[in-house]
Structure formats: structure tokens, C-alpha cells
C-alpha positions as CSV (number, residue, x, y, z in Angstrom):
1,X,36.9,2.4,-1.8
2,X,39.1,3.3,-5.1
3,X,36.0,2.2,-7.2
4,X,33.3,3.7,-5.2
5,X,34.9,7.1,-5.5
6,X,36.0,7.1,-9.2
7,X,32.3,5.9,-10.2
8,X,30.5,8.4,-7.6
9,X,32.1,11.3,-8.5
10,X,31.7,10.6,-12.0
11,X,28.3,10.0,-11.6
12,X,27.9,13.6,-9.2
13,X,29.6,15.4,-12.3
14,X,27.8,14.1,-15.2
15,X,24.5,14.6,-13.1
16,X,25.1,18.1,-12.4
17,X,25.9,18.3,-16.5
18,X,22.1,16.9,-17.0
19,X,20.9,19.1,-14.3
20,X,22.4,22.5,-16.0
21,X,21.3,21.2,-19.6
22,X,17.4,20.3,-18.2
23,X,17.6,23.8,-16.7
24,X,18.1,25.5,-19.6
25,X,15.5,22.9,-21.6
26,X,13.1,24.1,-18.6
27,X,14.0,27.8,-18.9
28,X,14.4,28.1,-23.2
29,X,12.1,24.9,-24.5
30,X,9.7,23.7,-22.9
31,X,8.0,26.8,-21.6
32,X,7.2,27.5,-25.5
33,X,3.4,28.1,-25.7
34,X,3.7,26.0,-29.0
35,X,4.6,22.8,-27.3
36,X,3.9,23.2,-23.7
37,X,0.8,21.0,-24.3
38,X,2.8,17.9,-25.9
39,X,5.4,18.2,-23.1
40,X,2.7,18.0,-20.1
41,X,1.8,15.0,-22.3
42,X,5.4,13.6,-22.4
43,X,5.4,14.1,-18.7
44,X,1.9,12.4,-17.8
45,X,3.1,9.3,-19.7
46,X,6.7,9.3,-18.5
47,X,4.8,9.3,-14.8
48,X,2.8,6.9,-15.3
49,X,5.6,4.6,-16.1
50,X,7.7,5.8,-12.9
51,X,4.4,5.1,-10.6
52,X,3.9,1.8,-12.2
53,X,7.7,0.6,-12.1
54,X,7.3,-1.6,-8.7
55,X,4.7,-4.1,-10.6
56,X,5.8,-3.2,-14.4
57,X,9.5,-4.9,-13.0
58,X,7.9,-7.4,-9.8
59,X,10.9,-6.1,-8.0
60,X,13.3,-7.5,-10.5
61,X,15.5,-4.5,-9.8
62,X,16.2,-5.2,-6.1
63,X,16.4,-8.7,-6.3
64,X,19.0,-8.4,-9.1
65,X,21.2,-6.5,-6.5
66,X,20.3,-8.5,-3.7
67,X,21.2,-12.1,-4.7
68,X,23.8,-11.3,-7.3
69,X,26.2,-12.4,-4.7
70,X,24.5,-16.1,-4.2
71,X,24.6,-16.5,-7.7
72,X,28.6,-16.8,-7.7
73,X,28.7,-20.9,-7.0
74,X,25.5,-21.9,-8.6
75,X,25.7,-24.4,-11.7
76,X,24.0,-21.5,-14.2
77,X,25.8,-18.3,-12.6
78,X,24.9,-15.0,-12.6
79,X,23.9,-15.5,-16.6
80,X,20.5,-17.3,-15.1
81,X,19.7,-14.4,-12.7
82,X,20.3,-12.2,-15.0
83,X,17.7,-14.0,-17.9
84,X,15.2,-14.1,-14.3
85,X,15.3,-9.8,-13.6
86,X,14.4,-9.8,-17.5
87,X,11.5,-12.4,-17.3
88,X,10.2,-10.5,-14.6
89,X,10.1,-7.5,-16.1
90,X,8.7,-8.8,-19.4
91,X,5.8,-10.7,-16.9
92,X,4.9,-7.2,-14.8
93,X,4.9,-5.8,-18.0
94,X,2.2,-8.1,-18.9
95,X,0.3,-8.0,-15.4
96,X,0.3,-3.9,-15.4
97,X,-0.8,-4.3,-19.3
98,X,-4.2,-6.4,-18.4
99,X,-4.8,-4.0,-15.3
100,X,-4.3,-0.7,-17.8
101,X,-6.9,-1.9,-20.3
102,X,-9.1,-2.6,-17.7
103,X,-8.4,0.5,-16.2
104,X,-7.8,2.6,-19.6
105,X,-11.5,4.4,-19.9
106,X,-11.5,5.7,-16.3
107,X,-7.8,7.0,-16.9
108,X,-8.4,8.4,-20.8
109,X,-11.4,10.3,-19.3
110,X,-10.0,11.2,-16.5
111,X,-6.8,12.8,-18.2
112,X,-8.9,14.1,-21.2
113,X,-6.5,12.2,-23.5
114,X,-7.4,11.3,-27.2
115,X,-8.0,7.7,-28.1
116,X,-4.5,7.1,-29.6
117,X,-2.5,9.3,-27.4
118,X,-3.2,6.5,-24.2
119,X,-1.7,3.9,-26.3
120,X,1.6,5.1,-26.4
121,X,2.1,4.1,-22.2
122,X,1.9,0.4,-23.4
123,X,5.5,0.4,-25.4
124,X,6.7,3.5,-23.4
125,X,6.4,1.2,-20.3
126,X,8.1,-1.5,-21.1
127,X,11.1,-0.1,-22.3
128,X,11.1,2.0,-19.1
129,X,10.8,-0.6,-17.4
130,X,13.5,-3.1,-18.8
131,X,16.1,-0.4,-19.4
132,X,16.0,1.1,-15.4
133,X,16.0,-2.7,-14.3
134,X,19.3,-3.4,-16.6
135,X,20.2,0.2,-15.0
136,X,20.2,-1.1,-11.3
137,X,21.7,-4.5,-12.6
138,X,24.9,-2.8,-14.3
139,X,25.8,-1.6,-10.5
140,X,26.6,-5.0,-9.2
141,X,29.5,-4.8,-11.4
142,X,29.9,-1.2,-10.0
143,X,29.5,0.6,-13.3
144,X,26.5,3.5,-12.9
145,X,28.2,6.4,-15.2
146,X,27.4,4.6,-18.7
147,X,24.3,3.6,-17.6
148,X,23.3,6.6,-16.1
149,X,24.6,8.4,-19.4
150,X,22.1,6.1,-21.4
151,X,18.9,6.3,-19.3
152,X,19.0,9.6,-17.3
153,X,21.2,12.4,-19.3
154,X,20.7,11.3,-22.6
155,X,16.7,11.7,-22.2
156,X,17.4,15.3,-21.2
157,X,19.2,15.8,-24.5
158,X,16.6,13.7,-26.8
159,X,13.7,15.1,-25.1
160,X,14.0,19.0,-25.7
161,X,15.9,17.9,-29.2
162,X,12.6,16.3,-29.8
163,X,10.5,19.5,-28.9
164,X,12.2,21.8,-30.8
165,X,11.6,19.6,-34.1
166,X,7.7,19.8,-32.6
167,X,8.0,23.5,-32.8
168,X,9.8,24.0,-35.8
169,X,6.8,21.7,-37.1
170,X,9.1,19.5,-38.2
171,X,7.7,16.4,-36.1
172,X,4.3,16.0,-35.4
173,X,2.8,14.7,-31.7
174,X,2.4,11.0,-32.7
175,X,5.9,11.1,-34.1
176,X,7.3,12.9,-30.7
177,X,5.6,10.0,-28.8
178,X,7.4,7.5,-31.3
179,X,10.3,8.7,-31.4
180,X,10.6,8.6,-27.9
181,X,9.3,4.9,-26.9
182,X,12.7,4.7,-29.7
183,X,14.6,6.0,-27.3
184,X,14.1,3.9,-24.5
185,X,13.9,1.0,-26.8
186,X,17.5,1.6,-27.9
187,X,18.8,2.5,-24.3
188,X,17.4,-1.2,-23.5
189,X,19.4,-3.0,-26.4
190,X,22.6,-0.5,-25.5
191,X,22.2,-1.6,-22.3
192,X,22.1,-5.6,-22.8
193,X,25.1,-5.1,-25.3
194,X,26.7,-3.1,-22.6
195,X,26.1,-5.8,-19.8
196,X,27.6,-8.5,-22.1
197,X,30.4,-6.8,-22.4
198,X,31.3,-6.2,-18.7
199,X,30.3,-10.5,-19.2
200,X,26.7,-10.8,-18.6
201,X,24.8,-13.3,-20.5
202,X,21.5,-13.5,-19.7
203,X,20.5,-17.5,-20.0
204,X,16.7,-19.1,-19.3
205,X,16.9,-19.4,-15.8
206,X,16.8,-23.6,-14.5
207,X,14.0,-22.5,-11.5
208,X,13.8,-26.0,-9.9
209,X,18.0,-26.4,-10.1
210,X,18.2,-24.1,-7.7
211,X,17.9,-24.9,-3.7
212,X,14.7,-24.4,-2.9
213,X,15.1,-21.9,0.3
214,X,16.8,-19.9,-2.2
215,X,13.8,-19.8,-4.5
216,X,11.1,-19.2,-1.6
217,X,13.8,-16.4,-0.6
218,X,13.8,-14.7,-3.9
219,X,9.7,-15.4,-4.2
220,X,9.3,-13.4,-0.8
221,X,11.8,-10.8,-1.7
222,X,10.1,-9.7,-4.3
223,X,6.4,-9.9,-3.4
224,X,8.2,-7.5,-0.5
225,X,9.6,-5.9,-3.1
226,X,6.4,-4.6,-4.4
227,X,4.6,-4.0,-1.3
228,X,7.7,-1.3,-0.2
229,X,8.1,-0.3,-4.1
230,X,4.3,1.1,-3.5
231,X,4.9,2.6,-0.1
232,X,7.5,4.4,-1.1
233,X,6.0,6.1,-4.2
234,X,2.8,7.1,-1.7
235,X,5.4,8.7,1.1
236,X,7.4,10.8,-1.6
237,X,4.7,11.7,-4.1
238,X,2.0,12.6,-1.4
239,X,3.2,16.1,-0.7
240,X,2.8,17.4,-4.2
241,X,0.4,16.2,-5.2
242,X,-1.6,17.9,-1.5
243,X,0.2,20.8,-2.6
244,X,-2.2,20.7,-5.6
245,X,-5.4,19.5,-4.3
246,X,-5.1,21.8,-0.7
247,X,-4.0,25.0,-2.1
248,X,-3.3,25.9,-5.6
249,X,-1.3,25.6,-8.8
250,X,0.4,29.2,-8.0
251,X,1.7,28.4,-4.8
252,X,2.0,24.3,-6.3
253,X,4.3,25.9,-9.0
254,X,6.5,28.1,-6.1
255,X,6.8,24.8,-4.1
256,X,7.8,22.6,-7.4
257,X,10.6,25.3,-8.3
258,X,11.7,25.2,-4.7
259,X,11.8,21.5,-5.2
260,X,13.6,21.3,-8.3
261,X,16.5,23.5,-6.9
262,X,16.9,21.0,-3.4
263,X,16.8,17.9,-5.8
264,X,20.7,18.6,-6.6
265,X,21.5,17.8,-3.2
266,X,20.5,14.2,-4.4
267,X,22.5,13.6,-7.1
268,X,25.8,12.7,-4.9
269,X,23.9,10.8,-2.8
270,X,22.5,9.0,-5.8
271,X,25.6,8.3,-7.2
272,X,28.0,6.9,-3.8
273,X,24.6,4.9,-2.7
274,X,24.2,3.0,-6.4
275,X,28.1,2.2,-6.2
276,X,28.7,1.0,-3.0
277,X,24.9,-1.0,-2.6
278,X,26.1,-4.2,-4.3
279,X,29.4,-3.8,-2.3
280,X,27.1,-3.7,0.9
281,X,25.0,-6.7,-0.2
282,X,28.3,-8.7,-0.8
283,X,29.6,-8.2,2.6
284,X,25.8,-8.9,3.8
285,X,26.1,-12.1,1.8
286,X,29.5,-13.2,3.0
287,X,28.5,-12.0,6.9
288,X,31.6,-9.7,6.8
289,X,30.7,-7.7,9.4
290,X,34.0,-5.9,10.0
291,X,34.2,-5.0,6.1
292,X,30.6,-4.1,6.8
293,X,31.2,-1.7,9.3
294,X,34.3,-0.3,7.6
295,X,32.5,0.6,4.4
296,X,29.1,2.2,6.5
297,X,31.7,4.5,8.6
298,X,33.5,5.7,5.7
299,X,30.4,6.2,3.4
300,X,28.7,7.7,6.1
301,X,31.3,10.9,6.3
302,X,31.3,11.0,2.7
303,X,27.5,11.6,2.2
304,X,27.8,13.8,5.2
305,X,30.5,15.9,3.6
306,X,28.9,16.4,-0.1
307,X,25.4,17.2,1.9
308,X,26.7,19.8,4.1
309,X,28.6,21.2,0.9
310,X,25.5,21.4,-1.4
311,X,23.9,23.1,1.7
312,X,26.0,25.3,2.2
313,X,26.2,26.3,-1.1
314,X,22.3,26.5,-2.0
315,X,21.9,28.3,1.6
316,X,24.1,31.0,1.0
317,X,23.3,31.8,-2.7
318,X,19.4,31.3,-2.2
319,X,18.3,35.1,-2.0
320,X,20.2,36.2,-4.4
321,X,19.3,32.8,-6.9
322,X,15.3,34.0,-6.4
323,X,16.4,37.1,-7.7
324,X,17.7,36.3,-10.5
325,X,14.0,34.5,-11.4
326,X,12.0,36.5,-13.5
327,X,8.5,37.8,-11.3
328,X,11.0,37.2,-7.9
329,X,8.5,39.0,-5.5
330,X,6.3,36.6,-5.7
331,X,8.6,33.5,-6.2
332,X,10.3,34.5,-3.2
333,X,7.6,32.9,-1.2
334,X,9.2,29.7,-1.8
335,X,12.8,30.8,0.2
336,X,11.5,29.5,3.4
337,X,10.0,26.0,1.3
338,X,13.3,25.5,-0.3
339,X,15.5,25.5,3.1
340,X,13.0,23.3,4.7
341,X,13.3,20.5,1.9
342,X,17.5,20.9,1.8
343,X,17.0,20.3,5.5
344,X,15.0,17.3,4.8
345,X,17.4,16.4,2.2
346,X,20.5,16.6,4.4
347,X,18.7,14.3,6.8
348,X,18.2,12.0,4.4
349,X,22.0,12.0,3.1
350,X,23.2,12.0,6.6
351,X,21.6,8.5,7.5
352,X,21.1,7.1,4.3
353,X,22.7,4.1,4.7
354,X,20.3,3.1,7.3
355,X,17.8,2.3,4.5
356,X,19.6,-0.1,2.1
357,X,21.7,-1.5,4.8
358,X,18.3,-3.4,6.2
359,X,16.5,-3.7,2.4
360,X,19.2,-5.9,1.7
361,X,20.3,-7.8,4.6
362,X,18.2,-10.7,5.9
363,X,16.2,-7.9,8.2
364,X,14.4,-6.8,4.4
365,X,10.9,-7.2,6.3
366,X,12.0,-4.8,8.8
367,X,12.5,-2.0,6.5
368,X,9.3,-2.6,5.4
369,X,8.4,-0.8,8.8
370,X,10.1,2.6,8.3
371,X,8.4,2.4,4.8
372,X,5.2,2.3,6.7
373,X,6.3,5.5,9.1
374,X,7.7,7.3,5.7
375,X,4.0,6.8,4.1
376,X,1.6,7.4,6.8
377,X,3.8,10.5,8.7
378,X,4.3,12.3,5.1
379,X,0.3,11.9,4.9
380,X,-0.7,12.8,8.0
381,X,2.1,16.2,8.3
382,X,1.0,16.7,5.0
383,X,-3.3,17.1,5.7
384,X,-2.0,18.7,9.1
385,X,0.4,21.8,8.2
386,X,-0.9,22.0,4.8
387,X,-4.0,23.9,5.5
388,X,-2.8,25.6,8.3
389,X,1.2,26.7,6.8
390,X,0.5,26.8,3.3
391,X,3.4,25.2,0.7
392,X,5.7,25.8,4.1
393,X,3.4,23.3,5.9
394,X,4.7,21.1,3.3
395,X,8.1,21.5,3.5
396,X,7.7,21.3,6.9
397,X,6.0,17.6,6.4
398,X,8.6,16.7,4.2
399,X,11.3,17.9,7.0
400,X,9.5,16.1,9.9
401,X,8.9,12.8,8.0
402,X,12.4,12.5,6.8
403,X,13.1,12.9,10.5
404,X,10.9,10.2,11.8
405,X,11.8,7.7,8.8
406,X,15.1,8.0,9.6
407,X,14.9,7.5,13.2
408,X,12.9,4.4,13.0
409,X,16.1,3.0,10.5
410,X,18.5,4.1,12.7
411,X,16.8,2.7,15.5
412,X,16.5,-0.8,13.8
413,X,20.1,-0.6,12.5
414,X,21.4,0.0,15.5
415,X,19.8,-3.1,17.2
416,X,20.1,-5.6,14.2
417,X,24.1,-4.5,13.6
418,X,25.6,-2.2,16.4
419,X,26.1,0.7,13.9
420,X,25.3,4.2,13.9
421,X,26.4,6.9,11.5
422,X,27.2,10.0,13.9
423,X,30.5,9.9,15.0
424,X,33.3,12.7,16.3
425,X,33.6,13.6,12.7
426,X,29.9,14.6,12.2
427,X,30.4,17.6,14.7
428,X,33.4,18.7,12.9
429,X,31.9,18.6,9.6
430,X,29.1,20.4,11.1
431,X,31.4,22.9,12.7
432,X,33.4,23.5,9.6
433,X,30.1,24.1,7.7
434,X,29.3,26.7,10.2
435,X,31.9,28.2,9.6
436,X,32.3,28.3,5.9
437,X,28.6,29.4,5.4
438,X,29.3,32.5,8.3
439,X,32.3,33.6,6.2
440,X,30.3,33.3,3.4
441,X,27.7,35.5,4.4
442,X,30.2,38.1,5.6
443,X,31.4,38.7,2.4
444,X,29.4,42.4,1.0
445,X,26.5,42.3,-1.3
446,X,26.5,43.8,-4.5
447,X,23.7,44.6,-7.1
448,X,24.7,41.8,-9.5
449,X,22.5,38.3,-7.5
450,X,25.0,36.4,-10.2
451,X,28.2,37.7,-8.8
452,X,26.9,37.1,-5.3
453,X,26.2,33.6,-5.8
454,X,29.2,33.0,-7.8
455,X,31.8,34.9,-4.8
456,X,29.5,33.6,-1.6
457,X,29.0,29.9,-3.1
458,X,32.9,29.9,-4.3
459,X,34.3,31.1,-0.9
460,X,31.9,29.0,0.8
461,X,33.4,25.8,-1.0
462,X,37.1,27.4,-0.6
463,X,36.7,27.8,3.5
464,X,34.6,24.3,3.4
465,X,37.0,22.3,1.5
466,X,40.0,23.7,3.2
467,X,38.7,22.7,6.6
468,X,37.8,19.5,5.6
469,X,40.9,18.5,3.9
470,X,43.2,20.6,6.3
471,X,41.4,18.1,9.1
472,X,42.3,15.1,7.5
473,X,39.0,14.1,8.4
474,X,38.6,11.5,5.6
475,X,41.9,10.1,4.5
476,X,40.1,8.6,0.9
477,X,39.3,12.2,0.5
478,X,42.6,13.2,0.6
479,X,44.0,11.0,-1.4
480,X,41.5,11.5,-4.6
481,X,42.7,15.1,-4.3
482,X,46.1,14.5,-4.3
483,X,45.4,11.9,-7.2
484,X,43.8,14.5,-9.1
485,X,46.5,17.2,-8.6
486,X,49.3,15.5,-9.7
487,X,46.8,14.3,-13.0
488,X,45.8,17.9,-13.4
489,X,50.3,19.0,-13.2
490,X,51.6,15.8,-14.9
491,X,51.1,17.2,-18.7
492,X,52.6,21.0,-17.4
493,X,55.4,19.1,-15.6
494,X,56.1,17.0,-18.7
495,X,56.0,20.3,-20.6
């Protein structure tokens, strides 16, 4: 677990960095009436490339994660599975190339794009695509903070670097779009220099040297792959964008700032989940079920503990956060939206093993079932509350189909491996969080919304983390503390 918790918190810490410093961009950049247009630009592009990713990589991502460990005792290694996840993504590249140009008239039209502006998704895709597959592929050797310093915080450094120049008219549109297809083009080479260094080589892959029920495996996989990849992008996109079409862009601009504000109760659960997936896929591989069941229990209080922190902590500063927003009267709408979706979120972290624990066992097929559930309950909530609730009816949706997708997985992990995530523990946490956010709230209110949040959020995190360490509740927890303290005293006590 040493690993796991050196690279997840890492990971939490240098995401939170990225999420202050895209904040800021948000708040001082790309607001700018100057360069709003080329950034809603940047975005449509960069969206098209995260819609496309489950054909633009043919799945390469998850099947590099998921038969990395088979790879171990094969003549070519884990070089030739490496040289496959790049061929696939260099061939869905080409497959989501031929259905663009076909498609390119009815999209350019339809976005009111000029003729060269579309061209820039064709470059811009692939080195997406290629640089978040060697992403996911860097975690089987449980390294995720240099990569996610490459693909995820250095964009939201480049990117507002790159609309200043824009504004200062030092860079004109076409060379924005350039510049940034360079970006991701060097994040790909970084990353394959990176990956040989940690001693991946990527080789042409010898297709027919492998055993064959390995090859219609991997085949399967990631036609499966693709099929869930698109699922998944219609269950967790289909709430905005009803937002948009059922009421308007007001009230879809309350719920989106709502949004962005719950989305940091992800970034932990990003970070312990990339780690400790290829560990779970290893002891899938090796049918170790008691490491198995060691690592779920122990991950499963440790996304449970940083959830019901970032809850707490968005929970009690919430009011006085809206106020700080300029125009909070009417912002404030969105209170009642953004507990909703950290209640949906905290689901989600809760029983998030569930998910990955099937998508990469020999059950795959039967995650493709609470995929299905995800999709059509986030739909249906969505068409139901929607008209009725308003941007709340969508929160709600999002709450009640995190609910029922994580049901069905508990349900099916349950029967396929005897393993739940609630436990004695889960009660305490929850009791402890209880208590810490009632303490928090009984503190007195002042004029100053920053000095609220700062005092309620702190002593929320004091009373939390006391309990929770005072408990002994997690032992690794404990230990990274105490690690950390005598790190922190070891240059005053050698002073």
C-alpha cells in the first residue's frame, strides 16, 4: 500500500495545484471579451477529442491495463503490448479520421466553424489520443504524478499562457491552434521517453506468436471496450447538455459553476483509483483473491475518508463561497445543485471500486450492464426532473443515477466475489463527519465569506482528522502521518 499512497496523494496535491491555477485562468483569462471566442473554440475542439477517445484509441487504454500482467512470461514481453496500445491508437486514429471527413460538412455547418479552423481536430486528435493512452499505460508501473504533470496540469498552464499572447496580439488564432496540437505532440514524445525509462520499449507486436484464446480475449476486450467507452460518455455528458437544450444557458451556466466546484471531490478518487487499478488487475490475473480482498477493504475506507472530507469541507463553506461570486443573488440558485452533485459524487467515491473491480476481471461483460443502467437512468431522470425541478431536477438525476449505477455494481460484485465495501468503519467515518461538519457550523459567522470558509473548512478538517486518526481507523493512515511528521521535524531536530 506504501506505493499507492505516496503516488495518490501526490497526485490529490498536484491536482488541487491545477485546479487553483485553472481557477484563476477561468476567473482572470479566459473571461476576456478579446479571446473568449478562440477559447470556446479551444474547448469545442479539445471536446471533440474527449468524445471521440473510445474509437480514436479502440480501447487501447484498457486493454493496456488489463493484460499487462499476461504479458510477464510471453516470448516478446510487455515491449510487444506496449508497440500493440500504440498501433491501436494510430489505427482509431485513422477509422475516426475517414468517419470525420465524411462527417466534416454537417459538423463545420453545424458549429459555424471556418473552413480551416475544422482541420485543426485531425492533428489535435491524435496526439490526444496517443498521449492519454501512454497516460493510462504509465500506471501499470504505478507512476500517475509525471504523467499527470505532462497531460493534465501542464495544459492548464500552456493554455491560458497561450491566451494571453492571443490578447496581447502577440499570437494570432491559427498559431494558438498550432501551438497547441505542439503541445500535445510533445507531451506524446515526453511520454514514450518517459516510459522507456521506467523500461518500456515498445516492439512490433508478433500477433500469431501469441496463444490464440489470448488474442480472441484481447479482440473481445476491446470491441467491449468501445461499446462501454460510448456508454459511458452518453450517461455522464447527458445532463448538461439537457441542461442546455430544456432550460437555458443562465440557469446551464449556474449548474456548470455548481459543477465545476463538486468536480474537486474527484481528484482523490482519480488519483488512489489510477494507482491501485493495475495492482487490482494483477491480483485478478494471478486469482489472489485474499490480496484481492485486502486491497478492496483498505481502498475502500480510504476513498470513503477523502470523500467525506471534501464534503464536509465544500458543505460547510458553500454559502459563504457563493458569496464571494460576483452577482451571488442569482448564483445562489445553484446551492441546492451543488450539494446534490457532491452527494452523487460521494456515492460514487464510496463504491468505486465496484466499477473497475468487474471491467477488469473475467466478469468485463458484466459491467457492461451497469453501464447500460448509468446511460438510460441519467437519460430518463434527466427528461423527467428536468422540466419539472429545473437545474435541481438535474442534480437530482445525477444523484439518483449514481445511486442505481452503483447498486447494480455492488450487486454484481457481491455475487461474482463475496465483497462489499460498507463495513463497521463506514458508520464511524460517517459519524465522525457528523460531527466535524456540526462543530463546524457552530462556530459564529462573520461579514468576511473568506474568513468563514477559511475558520469553518479549517476546523472542520481539524475535528475530522482528529477523529479519524485518534480512531485508528485506518492503520496506513496513520502511518503516512507519522512518516510525514518526523520528515517535516527531521531538518529542526538536526538543527
Amino acid at each position: 500500500m506504501g506505493i499507492i499512497q505516496r503516488q495518490g496523494l501526490k497526485y490529490t496535491v498536484l491536482n488541487f495545484v491545477g485546479l487553483a491555477v485553472g481557477t484563476l485562468s477561468t476567473v482572470l483569462v479566459y473571461s476576456r471579451a478579446e479571446i473568449v471566442e478562440t477559447y470556446g473554440l479551444v474547448q469545442y475542439l479539445l471536446s471533440i477529442s474527449v468524445l471521440s477517445y473510445p474509437i480514436l484509441s479502440l480501447s487501447a487504454h484498457t486493454v493496456g491495463v488489463r493484460f499487462f500482467p499476461h504479458f510477464q512470461h510471453l516470448p516478446q514481453g510487455h515491449s510487444a503490448l506496449f508497440g500493440l496500445i500504440i498501433l491501436m491508437s494510430i489505427g482509431g486514429w485513422l477509422l475516426w479520421a475517414i468517419l470525420a471527413i465524411l462527417w466534416q460538412p454537417h459538423l463545420q455547418e453545424q458549429a459555424g466553424l471556418a473552413g480551416t479552423q475544422i482541420y485543426w481536430v485531425f492533428p489535435l486528435t491524435l496526439f490526444y489520443g496517443l498521449s492519454l493512452t501512454l497516460t493510462y499505460y504509465a500506471s501499470n508501473r504505478q507512476r500517475i504524478v509525471v504523467p499527470s504533470l505532462l497531460f493534465e496540469v501542464a495544459l492548464k498552464i500552456v493554455l491560458p499562457l497561450l491566451m494571453i499572447a492571443l490578447w496581447q496580439g502577440w499570437l494570432t488564432q491559427n498559431a494558438v491552434l498550432a501551438l497547441l496540437v505542439g503541445h500535445f505532440a510533445t507531451v506524446t514524445v515526453t511520454l514514450c521517453f518517459y516510459l522507456k525509462r521506467l523500461g518500456e520499449n515498445p516492439i512490433w507486436p508478433t500477433w500469431t506468436r501469441w496463444p490464440a484464446p489470448l488474442r480472441r480475449e484481447i479482440f473481445n476486450y476491446a470491441i467491449f471496450g468501445i461499446a462501454s467507452g460510448m456508454a459511458l460518455l452518453l450517461a455522464t455528458k447527458a445532463d448538461t447538455f439537457l441542461v442546455g437544450s430544456l432550460t437555458d444557458m443562465r440557469r446551464t451556466g449556474i449548474y456548470a459553476i455548481a459543477l465545476n466546484i463538486a468536480v474537486a471531490m474527484d481528484i482523490p478518487l482519480k488519483g488512489l483509483l489510477t494507482v491501485s487499478i493495475p495492482i487490482m488487475s494483477q491480483h485478478l490475473a494471478q486469482e489472489n483473491r485474499l490480496a484481492l480482498h485486502t486491497l478492496y477493504r483498505s481502498m475502500s475506507v480510504h476513498l470513503l475518508t477523502a470523500g467525506l472530507f471534501l464534503f464536509g469541507c465544500i458543505l460547510v463553506s458553500a454559502s459563504d463561497l457563493y458569496r464571494l461570486m460576483p452577482n451571488s443573488a442569482e448564483i445562489s440558485e445553484g446551492k441546492g445543485v451543488l450539494f446534490l452533485l457532491c452527494a452523487a459524487k460521494l456515492v460514487e467515491t464510496a463504491m468505486s471500486l465496484n466499477g473497475p473491480l468487474l471491467y477488469y476481471s473475467r466478469y468485463y461483460r458484466y459491467s457492461l450492464v451497469s453501464l447500460a443502467v448509468l446511460a438510460l437512468a441519467n437519460v430518463i431522470f434527466s427528461l423527467w426532473l428536468i422540466p419539472v425541478l429545473g437545474i435541481l431536477g438535474a442534480a437530482l438525476a445525477a444523484f439518483l443515477t449514481a445511486m442505481a449505477y452503483q447498486a447494480v455494481g455492488a450487486i454484481l460484485v457481491w455475487i461474482k466475489f463475496s465483497l462489499q465495501p460498507f463495513s463497521s468503519k463506514t458508520l464511524l467515518l460517517a459519524i465522525w463527519a457528523a460531527i466535524g461538519v456540526t462543530a463546524a457550523w457552530l462556530l459564529p459567522s462573520t461579514d468576511y465569506p473568506l474568513w468563514n470558509i477559511l475558520t469553518r473548512a479549517g476546523f472542520f478538517s481539524i475535528v475530522f482528522g482528529s477523529l479519524v486518526l485518534g480512531s485508528g481507523i485506518s492503520p496506513e493512515m496513520n502511518q503516512a502521518v507519522i512518516r510525514f511528521w518526523r520528515k517535516l521535524r527531521g531538518p529542526w531536530a538536526a538543527a
